[in-house]
C-alpha positions as a printed Julia matrix, in Angstrom:
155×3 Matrix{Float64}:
 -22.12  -38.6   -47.46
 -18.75  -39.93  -48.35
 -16.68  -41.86  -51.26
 -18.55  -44.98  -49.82
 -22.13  -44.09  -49.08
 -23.57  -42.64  -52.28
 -26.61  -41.63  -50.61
 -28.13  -38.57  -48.24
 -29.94  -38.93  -44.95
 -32.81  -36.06  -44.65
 -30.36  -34.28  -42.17
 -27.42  -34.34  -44.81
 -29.67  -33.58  -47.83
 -30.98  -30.35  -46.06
 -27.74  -29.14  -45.04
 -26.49  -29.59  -48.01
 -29.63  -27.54  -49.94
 -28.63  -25.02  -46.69
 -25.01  -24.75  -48.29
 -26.37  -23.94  -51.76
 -28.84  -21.64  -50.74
 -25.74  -19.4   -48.72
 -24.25  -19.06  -52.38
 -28.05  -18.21  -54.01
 -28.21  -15.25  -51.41
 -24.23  -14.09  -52.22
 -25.09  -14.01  -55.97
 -28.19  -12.78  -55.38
 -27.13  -10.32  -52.93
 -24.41   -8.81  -55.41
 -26.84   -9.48  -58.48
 -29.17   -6.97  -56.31
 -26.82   -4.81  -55.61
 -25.86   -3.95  -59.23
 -29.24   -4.1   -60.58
 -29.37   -1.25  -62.62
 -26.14   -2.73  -64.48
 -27.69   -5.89  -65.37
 -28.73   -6.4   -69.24
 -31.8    -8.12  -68.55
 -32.43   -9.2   -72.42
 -28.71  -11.05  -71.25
 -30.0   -12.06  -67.89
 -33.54  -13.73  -69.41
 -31.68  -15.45  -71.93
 -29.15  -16.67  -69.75
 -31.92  -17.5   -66.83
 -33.79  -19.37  -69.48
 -31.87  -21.31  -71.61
 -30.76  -23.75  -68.7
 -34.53  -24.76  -68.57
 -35.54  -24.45  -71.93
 -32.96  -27.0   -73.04
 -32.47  -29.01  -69.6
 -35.61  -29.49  -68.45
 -38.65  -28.69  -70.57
 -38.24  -31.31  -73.21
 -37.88  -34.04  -70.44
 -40.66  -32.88  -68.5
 -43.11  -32.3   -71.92
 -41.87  -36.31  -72.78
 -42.88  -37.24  -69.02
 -46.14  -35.82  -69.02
 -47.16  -37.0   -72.45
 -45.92  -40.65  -71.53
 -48.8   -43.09  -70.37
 -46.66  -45.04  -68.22
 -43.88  -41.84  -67.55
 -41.26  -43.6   -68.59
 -38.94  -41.43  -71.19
 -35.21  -41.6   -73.05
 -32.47  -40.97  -71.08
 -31.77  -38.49  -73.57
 -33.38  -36.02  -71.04
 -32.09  -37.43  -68.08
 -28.59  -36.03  -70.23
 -30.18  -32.82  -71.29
 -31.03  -32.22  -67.92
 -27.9   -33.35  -65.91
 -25.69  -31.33  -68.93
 -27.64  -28.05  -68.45
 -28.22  -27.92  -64.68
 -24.16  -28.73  -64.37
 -22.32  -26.71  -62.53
 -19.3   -27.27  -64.42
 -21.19  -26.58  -68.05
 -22.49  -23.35  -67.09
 -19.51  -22.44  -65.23
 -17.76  -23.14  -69.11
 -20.92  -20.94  -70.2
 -19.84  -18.23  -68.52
 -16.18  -18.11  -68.79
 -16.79  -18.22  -72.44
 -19.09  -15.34  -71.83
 -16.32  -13.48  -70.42
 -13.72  -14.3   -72.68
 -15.88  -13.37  -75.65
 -17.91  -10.68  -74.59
 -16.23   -9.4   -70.98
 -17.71   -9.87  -67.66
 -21.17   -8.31  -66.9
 -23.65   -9.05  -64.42
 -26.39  -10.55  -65.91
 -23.86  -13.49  -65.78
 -24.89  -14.22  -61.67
 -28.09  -15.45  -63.21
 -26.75  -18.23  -63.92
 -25.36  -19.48  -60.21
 -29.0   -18.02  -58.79
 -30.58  -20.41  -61.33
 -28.41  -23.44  -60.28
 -28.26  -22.62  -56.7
 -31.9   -21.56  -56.55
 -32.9   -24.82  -58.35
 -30.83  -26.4   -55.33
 -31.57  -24.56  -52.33
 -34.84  -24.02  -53.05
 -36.81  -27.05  -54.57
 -33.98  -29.63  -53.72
 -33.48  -30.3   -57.5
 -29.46  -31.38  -57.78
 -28.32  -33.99  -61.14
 -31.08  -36.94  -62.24
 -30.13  -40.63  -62.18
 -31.42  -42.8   -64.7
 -33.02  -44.94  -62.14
 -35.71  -42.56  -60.84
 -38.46  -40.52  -62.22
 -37.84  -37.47  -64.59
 -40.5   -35.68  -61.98
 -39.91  -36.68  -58.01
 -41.83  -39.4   -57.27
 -40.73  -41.46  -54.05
 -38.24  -44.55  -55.19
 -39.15  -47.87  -53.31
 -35.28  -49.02  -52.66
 -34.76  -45.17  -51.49
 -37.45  -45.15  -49.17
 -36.53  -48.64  -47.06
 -32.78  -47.37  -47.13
 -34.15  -44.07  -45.1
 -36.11  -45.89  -42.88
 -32.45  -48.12  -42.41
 -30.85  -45.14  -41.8
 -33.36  -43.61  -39.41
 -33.12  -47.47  -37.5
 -30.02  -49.65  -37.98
 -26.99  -48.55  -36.61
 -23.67  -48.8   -38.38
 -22.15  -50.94  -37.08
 -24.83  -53.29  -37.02
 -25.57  -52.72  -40.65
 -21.89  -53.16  -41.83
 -22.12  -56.94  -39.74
 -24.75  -57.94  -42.13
């Protein structure tokens, strides 16, 4: 919400997934519309990878944990991979190395998708590797849908 108020209200969450999923349909949209230029042994590898190294192993550890606790080590796997920034280093190497091509929108559909779609943006360390309702997040949303400002800021 702002440099004080670390968290998202269901209204602000969902316009912000409606944000991401604008820039899933422009990639997608010019992904589409040079489809029969895309390498798709490129694309697949590219599409892939982001899960395959940010998300599987965390989500193979959570399911295989009795209580579903796990390392953070995933929680970094998965933050690093699904990064916006990392990728976007991805492919400007990429492009520097091998030139631009368009198997490289795969990678903003996967982020954006991931986003837009299923509401999936960076992991703290202080909730579950899988969603799972947090108890603290839960009472602050029922705050927010209640308490006004101003009389939460008196307390």
């Amino acid at each position: 919400m702002d440099g004080r108020n670390l968290c998202q209200t269901p209204t602000t969450y969902r316009l912000l997934r409606l944000e991401y999923l604008l820039g899933l349909l422009v990639a997608a949209g010019f992904f589409l519309a040079h489809l029969y230029e895309v390498r798709w042994w490129v694309a697949a590898a590219l599409f892939l990878h982001v899960d395959l190294i940010g998300y599987l192993p965390g989500a193979l550890a959570y399911h295989r944990s009795p209580d579903r606790r796990i390392s953070r080590v995933y929680y970094v796997l998965y933050n690093t991979m699904h990064s916006l920034s990392v990728q976007g280093a991805v492919l400007g190497a990429w492009v520097l190395l091998r030139g631009w091509e368009w198997a490289l929108l795969v990678l903003p559909i996967h982020l954006f998708g991931d986003r837009a779609l299923f509401g999936n943006f960076i992991k703290p360390f202080t909730v579950s590797f899988e969603p799972q309702p947090h108890p603290s997040v839960q009472s602050a949303l029922r705050d927010f849908a209640t308490v006004p400002w101003h009389r939460a800021a008196a307390r």
